[in-house]
N, C-alpha and C positions, 0 to 999 in steps of 0.2 A: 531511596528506592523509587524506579518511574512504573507506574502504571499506565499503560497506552491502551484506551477505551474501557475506562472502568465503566461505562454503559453498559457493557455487555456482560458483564461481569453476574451469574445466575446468583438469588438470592440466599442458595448455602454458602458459596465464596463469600457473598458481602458479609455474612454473619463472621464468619472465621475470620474475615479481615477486619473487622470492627474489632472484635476480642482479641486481637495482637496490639490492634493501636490504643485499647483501653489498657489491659494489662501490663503490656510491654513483655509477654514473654508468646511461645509457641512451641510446640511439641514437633519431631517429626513424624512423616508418615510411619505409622508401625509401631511409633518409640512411644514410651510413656516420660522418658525426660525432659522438663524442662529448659529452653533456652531463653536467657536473655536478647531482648531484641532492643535494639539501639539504633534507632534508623531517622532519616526525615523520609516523608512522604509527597513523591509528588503525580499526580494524575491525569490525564489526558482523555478529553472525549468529543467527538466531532458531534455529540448529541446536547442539548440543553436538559441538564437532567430537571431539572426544577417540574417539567410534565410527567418523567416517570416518575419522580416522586409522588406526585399527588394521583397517578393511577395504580401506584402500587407494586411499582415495577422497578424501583429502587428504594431502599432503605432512606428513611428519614431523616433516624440517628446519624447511618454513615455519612450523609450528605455533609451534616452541620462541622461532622467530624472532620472530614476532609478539606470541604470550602473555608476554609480560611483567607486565604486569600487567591482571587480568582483573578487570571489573565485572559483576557478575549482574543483572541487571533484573525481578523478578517481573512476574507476565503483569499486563496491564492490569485484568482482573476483581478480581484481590490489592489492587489500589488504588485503591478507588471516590472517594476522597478529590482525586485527580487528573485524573477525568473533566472536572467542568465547567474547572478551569483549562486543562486539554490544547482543551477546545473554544471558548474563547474565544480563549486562542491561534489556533487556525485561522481562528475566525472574523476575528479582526485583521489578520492576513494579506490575506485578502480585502476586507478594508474593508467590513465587513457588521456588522449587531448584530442580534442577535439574539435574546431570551428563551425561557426554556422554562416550562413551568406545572411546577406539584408532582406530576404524575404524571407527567410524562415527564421529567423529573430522578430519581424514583424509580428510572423502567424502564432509563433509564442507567445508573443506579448498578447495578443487580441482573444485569440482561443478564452475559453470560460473556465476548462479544469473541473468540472463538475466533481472528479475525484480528488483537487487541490493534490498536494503535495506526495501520496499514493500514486496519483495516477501520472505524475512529472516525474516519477521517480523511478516505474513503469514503462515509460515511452523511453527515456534513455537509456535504460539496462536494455532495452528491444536494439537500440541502435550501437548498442556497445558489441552484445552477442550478435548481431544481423547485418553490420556496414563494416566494413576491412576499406573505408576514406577516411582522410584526418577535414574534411569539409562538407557539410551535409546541408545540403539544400533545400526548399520547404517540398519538393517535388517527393525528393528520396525520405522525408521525413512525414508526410502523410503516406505515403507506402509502408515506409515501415512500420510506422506506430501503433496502427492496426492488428489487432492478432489475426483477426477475421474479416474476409472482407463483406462479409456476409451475415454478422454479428452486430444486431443491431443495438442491445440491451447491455453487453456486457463490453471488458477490455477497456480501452480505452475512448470509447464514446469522442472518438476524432471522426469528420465528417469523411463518407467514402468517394473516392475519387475517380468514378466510372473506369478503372482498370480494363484491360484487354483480356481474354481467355488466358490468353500464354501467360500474362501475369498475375492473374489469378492462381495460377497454378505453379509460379512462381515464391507467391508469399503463402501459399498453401507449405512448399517444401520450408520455407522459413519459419514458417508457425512450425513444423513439426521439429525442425532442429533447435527453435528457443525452447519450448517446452520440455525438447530432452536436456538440454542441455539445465535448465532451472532444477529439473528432476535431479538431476546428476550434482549437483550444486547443493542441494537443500539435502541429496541421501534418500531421497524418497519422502520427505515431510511435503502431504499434497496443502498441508495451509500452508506451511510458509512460502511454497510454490505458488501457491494461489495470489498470496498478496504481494510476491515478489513480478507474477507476472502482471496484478489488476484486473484481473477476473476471481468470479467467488468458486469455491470449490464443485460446487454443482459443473459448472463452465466445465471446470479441468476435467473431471474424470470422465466429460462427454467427450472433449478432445484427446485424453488419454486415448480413448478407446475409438473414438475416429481413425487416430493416425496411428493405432496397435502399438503402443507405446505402452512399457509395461512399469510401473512406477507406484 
């Protein structure tokens, strides 16, 4: 079983999930029967937990529980070497192909990713749903990558590109057809909208309601 940001994970969760890996058994919601659980455990968290342990804000037990063996992952900018296969991967997933020209394979490679792997995963779901070319150059790829052009804090934290009015109001109508479209994709789920676009939910449901988008 993967757990992705057991950081976040509130301290009733940790309790319950400590008592399934001690026991090995867990009840379901509602149920009073026992089941046997036969599982390996593996966890993921872009936080070092070792400081909310000692503020208190992760369990002790569970840590030792779970840390057995730890893998480090340098942030995504550490390994420019890994960009285009990480985005062809994506790309494959979608059953998309896609090429880049030699400056915007550059601006990938150089760019920081402050959201590493979220926010690479982000920008090309934006250029899958937003560009109808099999060739995307770093011109058309800081346009699109952007949800906002006016969005300083959230999205993709790609630098803005002094746009024109008309194109501003260009990638306005684009922001408003990714987000329906992610809505229409997810069913209406605003988190997994949220981390499928790379903005937090606060973001969406101001832009929900910016572009009257009902979701």
């Amino acid at each position: 079983m993967f757990i992705d940001e057991i950081s976040e994970a509130p301290l009733s969760v940790q309790v319950k999930l400590l008592r399934v890996l001690q026991e090995k058994q867990f009840s379901r919601l509602g149920g009073d029967t026992l089941i046997t659980a036969d599982f390996r455990l593996i966890t993921a968290s872009n936080k070092d937990l070792r400081p909310l342990v000692a503020s208190g804000e992760f369990r002790q037990d569970l840590y030792y529980r779970i840390n057995i063996l730890e893998l480090s992952l340098p942030a995504l900018c550490q390994r420019p070497g890994d960009i285009m296969p990480l985005i062809q991967h994506l790309l494959h997933q979608q059953g998309k192909q896609i090429t880049f020209t030699p400056d915007a394979v550059d601006f990938l490679h150089r760019y920081r990713w402050p959201g590493n792997i979220r926010e690479l995963q982000a920008v090309i779901y934006r250029l899958i749903v937003l560009v109808d070319i099999d060739r995307v150059s770093k011109e058309i790829l800081l346009q699109v990558s952007q949800i906002s052009p006016d969005d300083d804090n959230e999205g993709s934290h790609l630098p803005a590109t002094g746009v024109t009015s008309d194109e501003t109001d260009l990638l306005k109508k684009q922001e408003k057809r990714l987000i329906t479209h992610v809505i229409e994709k997810t069913d209406g789920d605003r988190t997994k909208a949220s981390v499928m676009l790379g903005i937090s939910p606060t973001t969406l449901w101001r832009k929900l309601k910016q572009h009257n988008i009902s979701g």
